[in-house]
N, C-alpha and C positions, 0 to 999 in steps of 0.2 A: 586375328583371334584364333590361336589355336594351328593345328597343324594337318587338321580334316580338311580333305578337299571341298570347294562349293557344290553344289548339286541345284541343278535345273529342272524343274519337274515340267512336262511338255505332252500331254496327252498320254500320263504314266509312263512316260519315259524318262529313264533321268538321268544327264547328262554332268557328268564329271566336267574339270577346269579343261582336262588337257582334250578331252573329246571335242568339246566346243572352239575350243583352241585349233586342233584339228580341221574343224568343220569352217571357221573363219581363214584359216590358210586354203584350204580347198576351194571357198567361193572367191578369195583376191586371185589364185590362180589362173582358176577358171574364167571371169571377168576382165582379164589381160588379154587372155588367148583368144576371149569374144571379141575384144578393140582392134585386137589383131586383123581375125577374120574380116572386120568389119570394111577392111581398108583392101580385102582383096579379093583378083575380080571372079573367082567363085560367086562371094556376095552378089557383086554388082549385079551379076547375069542373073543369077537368085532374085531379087528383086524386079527387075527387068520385066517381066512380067505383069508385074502389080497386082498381082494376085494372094490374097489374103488363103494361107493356109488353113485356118478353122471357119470362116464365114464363107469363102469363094468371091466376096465383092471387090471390084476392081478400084484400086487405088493408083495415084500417081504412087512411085517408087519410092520419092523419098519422103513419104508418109508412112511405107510401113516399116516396124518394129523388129527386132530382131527376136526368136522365140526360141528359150532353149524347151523342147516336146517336155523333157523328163527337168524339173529346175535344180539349177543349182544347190539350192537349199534340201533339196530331198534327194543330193547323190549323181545329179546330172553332170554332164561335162563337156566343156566347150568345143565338140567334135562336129564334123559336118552334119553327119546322121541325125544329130540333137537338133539342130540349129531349123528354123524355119521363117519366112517372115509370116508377120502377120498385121494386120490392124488395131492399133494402141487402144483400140474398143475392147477387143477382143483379148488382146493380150491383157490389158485392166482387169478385164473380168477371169479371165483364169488365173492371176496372179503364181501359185504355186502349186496346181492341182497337179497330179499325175495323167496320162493320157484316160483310167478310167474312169475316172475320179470328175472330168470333164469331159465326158460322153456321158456320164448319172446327170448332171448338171443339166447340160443341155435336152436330156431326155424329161426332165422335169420341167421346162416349158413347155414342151409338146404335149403332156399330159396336162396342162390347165386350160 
């Protein structure tokens, strides 16, 4: 209908076809390069550990999750520096927050 691009409204942001377009090429890229990593032994040793990067609790290895810090969705990218494991608790509940955005979070249990 018409020859107006679509528009997204997103916490007043508002995102044009090709933006979003954009933004969906960026996350299948980024999401390959995570399959990638996943298979190599950076990972492996990373895990190795079992150590949950946001809780500190000790898991078997191949429980924990792979964790991009900064998400996909908000601009991150599938680089080592990003990457973290963590616990599928933990990763659930941060879902797409930013590092400060889940330091507010966390500091708001501590306060009740």
């Amino acid at each position: 209908m018409g020859d107006r691009p679509k528009r997204f409204k997103s916490k007043e942001l508002y995102l044009e076809d090709s933006v979003f377009s954009d933004l969906e090429t960026h996350i299948k890229r980024e999401k390959q390069k995570a399959r990638e990593l996943r298979h190599s032994s950076w990972w492996k040793k990373k895990i190795a550990t079992g150590i949950c990067h946001y809780c500190g609790r000790k898991f078997n290895p191949k429980e924990l999750t792979m964790d991009h810090i900064i998400p996909l969705s908000r601009g991150g990218y599938s680089e080592k520096i990003n990457i973290v494991p963590c616990c599928k608790e933990c990763n659930s509940r941060k879902k797409s927050l930013l590092p400060v955005e889940w330091e507010e979070y966390l500091q708001s249990f501590q306060k009740k």
